[in-house]
N, C-alpha and C positions, 0 to 999 in steps of 0.2 A: 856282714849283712845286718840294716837295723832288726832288730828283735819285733817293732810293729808291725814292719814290712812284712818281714816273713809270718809271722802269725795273721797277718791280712789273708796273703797268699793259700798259706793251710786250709783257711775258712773259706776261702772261693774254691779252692777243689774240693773239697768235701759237699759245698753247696751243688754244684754241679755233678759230682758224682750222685747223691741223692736225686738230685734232679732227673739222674737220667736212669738210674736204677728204682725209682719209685713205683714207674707202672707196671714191672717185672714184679716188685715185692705186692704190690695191689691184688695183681695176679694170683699169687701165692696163698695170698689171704683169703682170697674171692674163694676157691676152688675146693676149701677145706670148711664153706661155710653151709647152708640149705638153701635154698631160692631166697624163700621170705626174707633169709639174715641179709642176704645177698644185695636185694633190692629195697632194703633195709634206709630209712633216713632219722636222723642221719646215721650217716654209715657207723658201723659196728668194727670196733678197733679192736676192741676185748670180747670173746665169745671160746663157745666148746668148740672145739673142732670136731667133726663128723667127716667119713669116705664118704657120704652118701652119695655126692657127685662123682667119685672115682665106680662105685661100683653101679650106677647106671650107665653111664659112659659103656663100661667092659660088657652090661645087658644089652642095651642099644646097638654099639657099635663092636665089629670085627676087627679091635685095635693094633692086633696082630699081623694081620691081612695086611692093611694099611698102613703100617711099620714095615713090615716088608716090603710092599710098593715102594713107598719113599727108599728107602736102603736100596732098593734094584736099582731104579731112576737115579739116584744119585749116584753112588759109587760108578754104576755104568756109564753114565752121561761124562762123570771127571774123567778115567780111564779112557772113553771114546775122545772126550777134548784133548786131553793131554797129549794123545797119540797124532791128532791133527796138528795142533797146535805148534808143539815141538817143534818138528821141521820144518812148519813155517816159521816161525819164529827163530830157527840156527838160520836159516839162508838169508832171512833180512837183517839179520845181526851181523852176519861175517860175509857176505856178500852182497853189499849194497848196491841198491842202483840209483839214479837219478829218480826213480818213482816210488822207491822204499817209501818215505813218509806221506807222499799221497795215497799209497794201499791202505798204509797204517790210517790215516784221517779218513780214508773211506770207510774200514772196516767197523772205527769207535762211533762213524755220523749212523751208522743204522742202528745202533742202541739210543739213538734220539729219537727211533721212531716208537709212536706205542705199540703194543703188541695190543691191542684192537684192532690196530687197521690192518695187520698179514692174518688177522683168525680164520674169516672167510675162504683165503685159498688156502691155507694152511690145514682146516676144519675137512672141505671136500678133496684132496689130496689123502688124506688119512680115510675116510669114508671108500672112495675110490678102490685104494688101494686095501681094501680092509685092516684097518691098521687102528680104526678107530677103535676107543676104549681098551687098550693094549698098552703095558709097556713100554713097545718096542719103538712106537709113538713118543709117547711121554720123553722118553730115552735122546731119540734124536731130537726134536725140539729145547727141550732142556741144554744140549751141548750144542746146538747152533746158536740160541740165546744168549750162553755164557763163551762161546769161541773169540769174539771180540776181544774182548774183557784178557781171557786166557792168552792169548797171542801179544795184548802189550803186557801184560807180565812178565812175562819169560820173554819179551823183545829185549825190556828195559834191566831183566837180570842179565841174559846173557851179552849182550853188550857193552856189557863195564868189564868185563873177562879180556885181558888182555892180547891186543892178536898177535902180541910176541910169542908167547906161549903156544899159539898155533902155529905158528912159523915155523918155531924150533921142532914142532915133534912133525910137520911135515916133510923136515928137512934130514932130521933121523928116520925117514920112510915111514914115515906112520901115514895107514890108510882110514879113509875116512871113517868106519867105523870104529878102529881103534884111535882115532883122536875125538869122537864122539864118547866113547864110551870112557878113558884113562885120562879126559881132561876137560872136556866139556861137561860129562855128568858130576865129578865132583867136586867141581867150581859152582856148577848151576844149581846143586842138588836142594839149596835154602830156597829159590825164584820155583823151583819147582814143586816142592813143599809147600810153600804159598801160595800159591795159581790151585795146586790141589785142595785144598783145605777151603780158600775160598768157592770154587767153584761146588766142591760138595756141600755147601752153608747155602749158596743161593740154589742149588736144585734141591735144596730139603725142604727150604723157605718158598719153595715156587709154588703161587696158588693158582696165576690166571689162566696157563694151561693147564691145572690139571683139572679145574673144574669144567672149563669148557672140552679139553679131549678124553676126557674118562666118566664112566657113570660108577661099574656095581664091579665090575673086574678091574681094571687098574686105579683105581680111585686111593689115593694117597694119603696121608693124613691131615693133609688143608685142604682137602675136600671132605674129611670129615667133621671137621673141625664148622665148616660154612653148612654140615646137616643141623645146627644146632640152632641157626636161625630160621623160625618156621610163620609162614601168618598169624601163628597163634600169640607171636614174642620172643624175644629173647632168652631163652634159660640163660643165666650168667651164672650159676654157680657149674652147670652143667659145660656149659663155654668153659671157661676159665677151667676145668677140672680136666676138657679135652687138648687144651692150649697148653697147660701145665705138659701133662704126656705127651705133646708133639713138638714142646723147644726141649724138656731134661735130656733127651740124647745127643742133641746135637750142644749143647751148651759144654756137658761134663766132657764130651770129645774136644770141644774148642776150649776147653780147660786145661784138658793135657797136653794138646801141642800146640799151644799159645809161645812155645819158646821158635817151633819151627817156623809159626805165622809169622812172629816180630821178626826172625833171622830174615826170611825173604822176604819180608817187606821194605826192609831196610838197608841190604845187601846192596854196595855198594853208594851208598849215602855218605862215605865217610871213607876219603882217600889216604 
């Protein structure tokens, strides 16, 4: 490989990593500064660090409360998806029909729509049914939201899974649940690891249901994160110090099993 090429190469990924990791580090900086430094021009590169913004945040807000919300929502919402998901996603993989990929292109076209235009029934369905500012709310929306998504997941993992392999263990009597469970979980178990992992990342990340179905009881942590803009202005040190505490869990989790994401994201890419 020429020697400039490849030191080209170096320089453009490094350039774009920067690129895309700078408003994370911005963040970082922001969050350990005072308002004044904050809003500061130009911006302050070199400065003390101070909690101050961490230990109003913890005065202000019930960051706990709201870490637990998100944690319920999420892990519940993946857990509810996955359990939907699944079996739909085994029957369109291993029993296809002639309207398989039109369910499939129905189910990805309703993620084209915004979620402004379902809030309304969405909003008095939970009112109705007292469900409003609740979890159990939050919970179902979130895995209806991300079910699409979840179902060509685990479509596109478990159908690269050979259906010789089914054949065979059908043909030594294996019943459905034991060819579900002794050859289909741990062939699928990377597609499924990834559908998890992602769908726990977007209902952690979910802001526009939770601001519009929650107030003071299931309220999240990007709903508290949006208390921080007020008519008075934006605190950005106070921002950024709340934004900091509501991606560090979910990042150092996507840190550790970044090897499960790549596996099933990639599973079967490569024959």
């Amino acid at each position: 490989m020429n020697p400039i090429a490849n030191l080209i190469r170096i320089f453009f990924a490094w350039a774009c990593t920067l690129l895309l990791f700078f408003p994370l580090g911005w963040l970082a900086l922001t969050a350990f500064k005072t308002e004044l430094q904050a809003i500061s021009v130009p911006p302050l590169f070199f400065f003390t660090p101070t909690l101050e913004g961490f230990h109003e945040v913890q005065e202000r807000s019930d960051y706990l409360l709201h870490a637990k919300n998100s944690l319920i929502t999420s892990v519940g919402s993946t857990i509810l998806g996955l359990m939907i998901a699944a079996p739909a996603a085994y029957s369109m993989a291993f029993f296809k029909t002639k309207r398989t990929k039109d369910i499939l292109m129905w189910m990805l076209s309703t993620k084209m729509m915004p979620a402004v235009g379902a809030l309304v029934p969405v909003y008095v369905m939970a009112q109705v049914t007292g469900l409003l500012d609740s979890l159990t709310a939050l919970t179902i929306v979130f895995t209806l939201s991300n079910l699409p998504i979840m179902v060509w997941m685990l479509y596109t993992s478990l159908k690269d899974i050979p259906g010789e392999i089914l054949e065979a263990a059908r043909m030594d009597g294996a019943t459905l649940w034991t060819e579900v469970r002794y050859v289909v979980l741990p062939l699928g178990l990377g597609g499924l690891a990834s559908t998890g992992l992602l769908c726990l990342v977007l209902s952690w990340n979910e802001a526009f249901w939770a601001l519009n179905l929650s107030s003071a009881n299931a309220a999240t942590l990007a709903a508290m994160i949006a208390s921080y803009s007020s008519p008075e202005g934006l605190f950005w040190a106070k921002l950024s110090a709340a934004s900091l505490l509501t991606i560090a869990p979910i990042i150092v989790f996507g840190w550790f099993s970044q090897k499960s994401l790549v596996q099933g994201l990639t599973f079967g890419a490569v024959k």
